[in-house]
N, C-alpha and C positions, 0 to 999 in steps of 0.2 A: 925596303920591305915594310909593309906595314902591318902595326901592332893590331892584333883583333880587338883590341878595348876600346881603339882608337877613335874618334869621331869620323877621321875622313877613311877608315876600314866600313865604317856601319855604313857609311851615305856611298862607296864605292858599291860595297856588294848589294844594297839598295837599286842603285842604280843596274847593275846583271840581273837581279831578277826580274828588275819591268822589262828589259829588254829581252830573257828568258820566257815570262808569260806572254809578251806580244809576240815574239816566234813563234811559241806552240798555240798559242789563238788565232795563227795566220795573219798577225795582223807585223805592218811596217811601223817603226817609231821614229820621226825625220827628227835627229838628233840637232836640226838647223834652225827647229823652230822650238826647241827647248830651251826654259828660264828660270834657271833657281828662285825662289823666294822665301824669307825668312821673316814668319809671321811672330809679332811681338805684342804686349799688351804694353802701352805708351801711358798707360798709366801709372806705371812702377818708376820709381825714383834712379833705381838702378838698373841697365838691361845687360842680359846676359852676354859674356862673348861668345860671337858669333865664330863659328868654324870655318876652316881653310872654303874659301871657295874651289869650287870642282872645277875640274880641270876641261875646256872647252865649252863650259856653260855659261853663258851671262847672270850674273844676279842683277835682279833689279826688284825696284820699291816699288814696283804699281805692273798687274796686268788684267790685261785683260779675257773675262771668261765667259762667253755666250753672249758678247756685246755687255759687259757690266765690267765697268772697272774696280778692280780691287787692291788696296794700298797693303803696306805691308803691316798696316795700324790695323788691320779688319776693316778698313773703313771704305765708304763708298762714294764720299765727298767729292772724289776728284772725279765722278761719273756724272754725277749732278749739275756739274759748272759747264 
């Protein structure tokens, strides 16, 4: 069971509502082509810990959005090369 205070409670029931508003928007969400990512500012000395990854999603460090790639840095370097 999980705690409601919890980080993987927030980002679960996160997760039911998008798929909640795409149902009643009529719209489908292909759960295959879903990718976590966890944006950070690489400027701080320290980074936060990052949260249990979700369960059937891949995290990853760079995707792509409208043909532009975007890193987990904010950045767009890797789009450029």
């Amino acid at each position: 069971m999980l705690d409601k205070g919890s980080t993987m409670f927030i980002v679960v029931y996160c997760k039911h509502a998008v798929l909640a508003w795409a149902n009643v928007n009529n719209l489908r969400l292909n759960l295959a082509k879903c990718a976590e990512i966890i944006f950070y500012d690489s400027r701080r000395k320290r980074q936060p810990v990052q949260p249990s990854p979700l369960p059937n999603v891949p995290r990853v460090q760079s995707l792509k959005i409208l043909g532009v790639t975007i890193s987990s840095k904010l950045s767009v370097a890797e789009h450029a090369t």
